[in-house]
C-alpha positions in Angstrom: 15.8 98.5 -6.1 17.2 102.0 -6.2 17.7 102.0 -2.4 20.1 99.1 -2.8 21.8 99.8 -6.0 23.1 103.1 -4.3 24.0 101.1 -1.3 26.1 98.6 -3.4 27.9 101.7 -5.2 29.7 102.8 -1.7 29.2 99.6 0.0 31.9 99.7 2.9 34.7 97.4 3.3 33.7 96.1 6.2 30.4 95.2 4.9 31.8 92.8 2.2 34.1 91.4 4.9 30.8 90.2 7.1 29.6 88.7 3.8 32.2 86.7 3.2 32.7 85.5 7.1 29.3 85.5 7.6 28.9 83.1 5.0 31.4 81.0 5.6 30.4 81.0 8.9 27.2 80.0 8.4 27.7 77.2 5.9 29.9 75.7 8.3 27.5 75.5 10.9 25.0 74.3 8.3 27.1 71.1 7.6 27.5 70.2 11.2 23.9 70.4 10.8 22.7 68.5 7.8 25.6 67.4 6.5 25.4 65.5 2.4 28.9 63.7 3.1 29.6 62.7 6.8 33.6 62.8 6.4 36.5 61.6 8.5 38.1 64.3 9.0 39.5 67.1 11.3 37.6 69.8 9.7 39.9 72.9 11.0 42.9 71.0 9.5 41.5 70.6 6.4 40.3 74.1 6.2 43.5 75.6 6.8 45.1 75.5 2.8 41.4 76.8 2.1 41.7 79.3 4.4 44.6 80.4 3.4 43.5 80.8 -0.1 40.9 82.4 0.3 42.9 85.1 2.2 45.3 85.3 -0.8 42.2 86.1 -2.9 41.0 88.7 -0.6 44.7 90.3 -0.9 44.8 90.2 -4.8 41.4 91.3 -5.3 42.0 94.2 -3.0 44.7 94.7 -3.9 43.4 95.3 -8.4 40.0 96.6 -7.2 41.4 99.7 -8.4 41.1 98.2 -11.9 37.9 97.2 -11.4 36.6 101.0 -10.3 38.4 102.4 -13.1 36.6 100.2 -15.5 33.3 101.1 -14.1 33.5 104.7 -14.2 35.0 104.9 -17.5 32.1 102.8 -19.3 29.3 104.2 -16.9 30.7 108.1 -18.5 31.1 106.6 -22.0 28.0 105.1 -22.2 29.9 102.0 -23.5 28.9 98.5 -23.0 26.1 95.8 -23.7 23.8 96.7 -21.0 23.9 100.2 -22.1 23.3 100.0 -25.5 19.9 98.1 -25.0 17.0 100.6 -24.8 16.6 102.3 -21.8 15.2 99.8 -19.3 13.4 99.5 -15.7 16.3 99.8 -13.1 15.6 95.9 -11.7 16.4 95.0 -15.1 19.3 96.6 -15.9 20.8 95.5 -12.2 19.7 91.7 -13.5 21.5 92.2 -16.8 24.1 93.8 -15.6 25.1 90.8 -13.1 23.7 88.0 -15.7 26.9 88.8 -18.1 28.9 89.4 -15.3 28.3 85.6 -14.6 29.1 84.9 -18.3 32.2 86.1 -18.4 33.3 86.7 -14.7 32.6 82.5 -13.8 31.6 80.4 -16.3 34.3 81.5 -19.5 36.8 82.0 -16.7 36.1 78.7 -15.3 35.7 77.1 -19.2 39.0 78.3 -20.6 40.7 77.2 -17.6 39.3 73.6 -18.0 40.5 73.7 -21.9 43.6 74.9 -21.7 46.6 73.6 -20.2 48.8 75.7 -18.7 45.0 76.9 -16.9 44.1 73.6 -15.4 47.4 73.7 -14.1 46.6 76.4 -12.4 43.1 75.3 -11.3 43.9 72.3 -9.7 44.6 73.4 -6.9 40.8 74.0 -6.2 39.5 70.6 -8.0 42.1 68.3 -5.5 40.0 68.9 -2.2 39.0 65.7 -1.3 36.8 66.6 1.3 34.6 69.3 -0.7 33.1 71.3 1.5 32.1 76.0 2.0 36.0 76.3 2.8 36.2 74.8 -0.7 34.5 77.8 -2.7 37.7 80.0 -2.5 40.3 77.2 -2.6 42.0 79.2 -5.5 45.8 79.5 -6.7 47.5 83.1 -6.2 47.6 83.1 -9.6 44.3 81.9 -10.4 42.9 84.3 -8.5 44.3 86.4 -10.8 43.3 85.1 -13.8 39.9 85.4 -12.4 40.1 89.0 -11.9 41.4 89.5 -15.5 38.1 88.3 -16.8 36.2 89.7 -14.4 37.8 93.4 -15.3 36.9 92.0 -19.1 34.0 91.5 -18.1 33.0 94.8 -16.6 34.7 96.7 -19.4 32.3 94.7 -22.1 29.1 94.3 -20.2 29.2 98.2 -19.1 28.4 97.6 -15.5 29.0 100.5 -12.8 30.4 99.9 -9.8 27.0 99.3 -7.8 26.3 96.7 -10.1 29.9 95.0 -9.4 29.4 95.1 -6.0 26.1 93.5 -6.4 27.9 91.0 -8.4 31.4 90.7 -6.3 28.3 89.8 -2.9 26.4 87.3 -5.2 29.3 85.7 -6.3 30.5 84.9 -2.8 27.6 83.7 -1.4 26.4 81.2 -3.9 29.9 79.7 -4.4 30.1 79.0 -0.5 26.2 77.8 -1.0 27.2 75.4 -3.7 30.5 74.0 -2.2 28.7 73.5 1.3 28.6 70.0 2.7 24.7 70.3 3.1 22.0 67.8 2.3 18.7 69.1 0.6 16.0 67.5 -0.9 16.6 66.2 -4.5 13.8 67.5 -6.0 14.6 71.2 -4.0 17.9 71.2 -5.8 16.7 69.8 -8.8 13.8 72.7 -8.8 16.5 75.2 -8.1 18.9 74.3 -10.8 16.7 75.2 -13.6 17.1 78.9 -12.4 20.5 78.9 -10.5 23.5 76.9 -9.7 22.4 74.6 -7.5 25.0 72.5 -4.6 24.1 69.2 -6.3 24.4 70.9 -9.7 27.8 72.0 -8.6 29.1 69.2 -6.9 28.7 66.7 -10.0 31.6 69.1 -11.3 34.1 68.1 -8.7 33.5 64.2 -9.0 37.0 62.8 -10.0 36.8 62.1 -13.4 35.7 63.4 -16.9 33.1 64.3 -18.3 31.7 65.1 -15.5 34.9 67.1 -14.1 33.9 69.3 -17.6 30.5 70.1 -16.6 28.3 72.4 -14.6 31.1 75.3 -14.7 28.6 78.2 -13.2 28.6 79.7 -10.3 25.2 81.5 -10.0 22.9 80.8 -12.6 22.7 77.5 -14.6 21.4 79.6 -18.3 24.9 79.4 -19.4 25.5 75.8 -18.6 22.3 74.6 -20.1 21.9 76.8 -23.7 26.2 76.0 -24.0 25.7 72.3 -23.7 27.6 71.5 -20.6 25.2 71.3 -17.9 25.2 67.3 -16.5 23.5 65.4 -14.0 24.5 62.8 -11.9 23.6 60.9 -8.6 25.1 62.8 -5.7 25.7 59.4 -3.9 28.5 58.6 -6.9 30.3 61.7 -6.4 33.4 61.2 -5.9 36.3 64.4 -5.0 39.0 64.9 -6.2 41.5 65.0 -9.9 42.3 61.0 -11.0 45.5 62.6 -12.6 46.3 63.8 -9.0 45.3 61.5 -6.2 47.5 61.8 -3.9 45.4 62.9 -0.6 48.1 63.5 1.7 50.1 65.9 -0.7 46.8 67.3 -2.0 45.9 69.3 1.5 49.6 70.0 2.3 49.3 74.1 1.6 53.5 73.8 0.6 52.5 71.1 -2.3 49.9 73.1 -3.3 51.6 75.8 -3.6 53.7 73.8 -6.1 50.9 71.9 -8.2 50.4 74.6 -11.2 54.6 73.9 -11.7 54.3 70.0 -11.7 54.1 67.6 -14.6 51.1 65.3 -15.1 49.4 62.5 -17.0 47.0 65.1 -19.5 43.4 64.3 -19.5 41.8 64.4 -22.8 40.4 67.3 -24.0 43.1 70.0 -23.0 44.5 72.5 -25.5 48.2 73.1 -25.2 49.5 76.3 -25.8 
C-alpha cells in the first residue's frame, strides 16, 4: 500500500491521461463485444457531444487542480480533517477512508443536491438526455457542472483531510468506475446484483438514467453503493425496462446536437416533482 500511495502523490500527467483513454477505450471495445442494449446508431456521431464534454472537464479540472493541491497540503500540515482525527490507523485504511468520504461528498451529495434543486438539474441535464447511454456517457457533463463538481469535490478534500495521494487515488477510481457503470455491457444479473452490495454496479447505475421518476432519483453513486443503501435511495429495477433519457426533455434529435446542449441549463421546462427552487 505504501508503494502506491507514494506513486499516486506525484502520479504524472500523462499517467492519468492513459486512465482515462485507456478506459474509455476499453469499454468501448467491451460493448462491441457484449453489448446490454444493441442500439441503432452511429456510435462515433453519438460520441462526439460526449466527447467533447469530457474534454471540457479535463480543461476545468486542470485547469482548478491547483485548488485541489492547495487543499491537500494545507490539511495534511494542519492535521485537520475526519480521517485525521480518528486514531492513528493501518495505512490501507486510512487510503480506504480517505477515498470512502471522498465518494460521500465528491459523487453522491454532488450528484443529490443537483437532483433537488432547480437551477442544478438544469444544469445536469445535459448528462441524463443521452438516449443511447453508453462509456462516452460517464463524462457527458455541462461546463458548468463540471464545475460544480469540483466545488464539492475541493469541499470534500478540505473536510475529509485527504492528501493529495489519496485524491489521486480517488480522481483514478472515480474515472474508471463511472466509465464501468455507463458502459453498454451485458453481465450476469446475479454478478451485478452480487457486486452492488459492495460497489456501484452498471445495472445499479443504469436504473438511474431510465426516463422517469423515482427511479431518475435513485442510485446516485458512483463507486460504492453504502451511501445509496443506509440514505434510502438505492432502487432496483429490471434492466430490460430501462428506458434513457429525461420525459421533460425528449426531444432525441436536439438532445445529441452539442449547440442545444450547450443551451439546455438556460431553457425553460415542465418541473418534475420533487425539485427545490431557489
Amino acid at each position: 500500500m505504501e508503494t502506491i500511495f507514494n506513486y499516486f502523490q506525484t502520479i504524472p500527467s500523462a499517467h492519468r491521461s492513459l486512465i482515462l483513454v485507456g478506459g474509455i477505450t476499453f469499454f468501448w471495445l467491451l460493448e462491441g463485444a457484449i453489448p446490454l442494449f444493441k442500439f441503432d446508431y452511429k456510435k462515433w456521431k453519438h460520441a462526439f457531444p460526449n466527447l467533447f464534454f469530457t474534454f471540457t472537464t479535463i480543461l476545468i479540472n486542470f485547469t482548478l487542480a491547483f485548488l485541489l493541491l492547495l487543499t491537500a497540503d494545507w490539511v495534511e500540515v494542519n492535521n485537520f480533517g475526519l480521517i485525521n482525527w480518528i486514531p492513528k490507523t493501518p495505512l490501507w485504511i486510512y487510503v480506504v477512508l480517505g477515498v470512502l468520504f471522498l465518494d460521500f461528498f465528491g459523487a453522491y451529495l454532488a450528484h443529490f443536491t443537483e437532483h433537488k434543486i432547480a437551477v442544478l438539474w438544469k444544469v445536469h441535464l445535459v448528462h441524463h438526455s443521452d438516449h443511447k447511454v453508453d462509456t462516452t456517457t460517464a463524462n457527458r457533463h455541462h461546463p458548468l457542472e463540471s464545475v460544480i463538481r469540483f466545488s464539492f469535490t475541493l469541499l470534500g478534500v478540505f473536510l475529509v483531510g485527504t492528501p493529495i495521494a489519496i485524491v489521486m487515488i480517488y480522481q483514478s477510481m472515480s474515472l474508471i468506475f463511472t466509465q464501468f457503470t455507463h458502459a453498454n455491457i451485458k453481465i450476469s444479473p446475479k454478478v451485478d446484483k452480487l457486486l452492488s452490495h459492495f460497489i456501484v454496479s452498471p445495472d445499479m447505475h443504469k436504473i438511474h438514467h431510465h426516463y422517469k421518476l423515482p427511479y431518475t432519483d435513485s442510485n446516485y453513486g458512483n463507486i460504492f453503493s453504502i451511501w445509496d443503501r443506509i440514505l434510502g435511495t438505492y432502487m432496483e429495477m429490471d434492466r430490460e425496462k430501462i428506458i434513457y433519457g429525461v420525459d421533460t426533455f425528449p426531444d432525441e434529435v436536439k438532445n445529441s446536437s452539442l449547440k442545444e446542449l450547450l443551451k439546455q441549463p438556460f431553457q425553460e421546462y415542465k418541473k418534475p416533482t420533487g425539485l427545490k427552487e431557489i
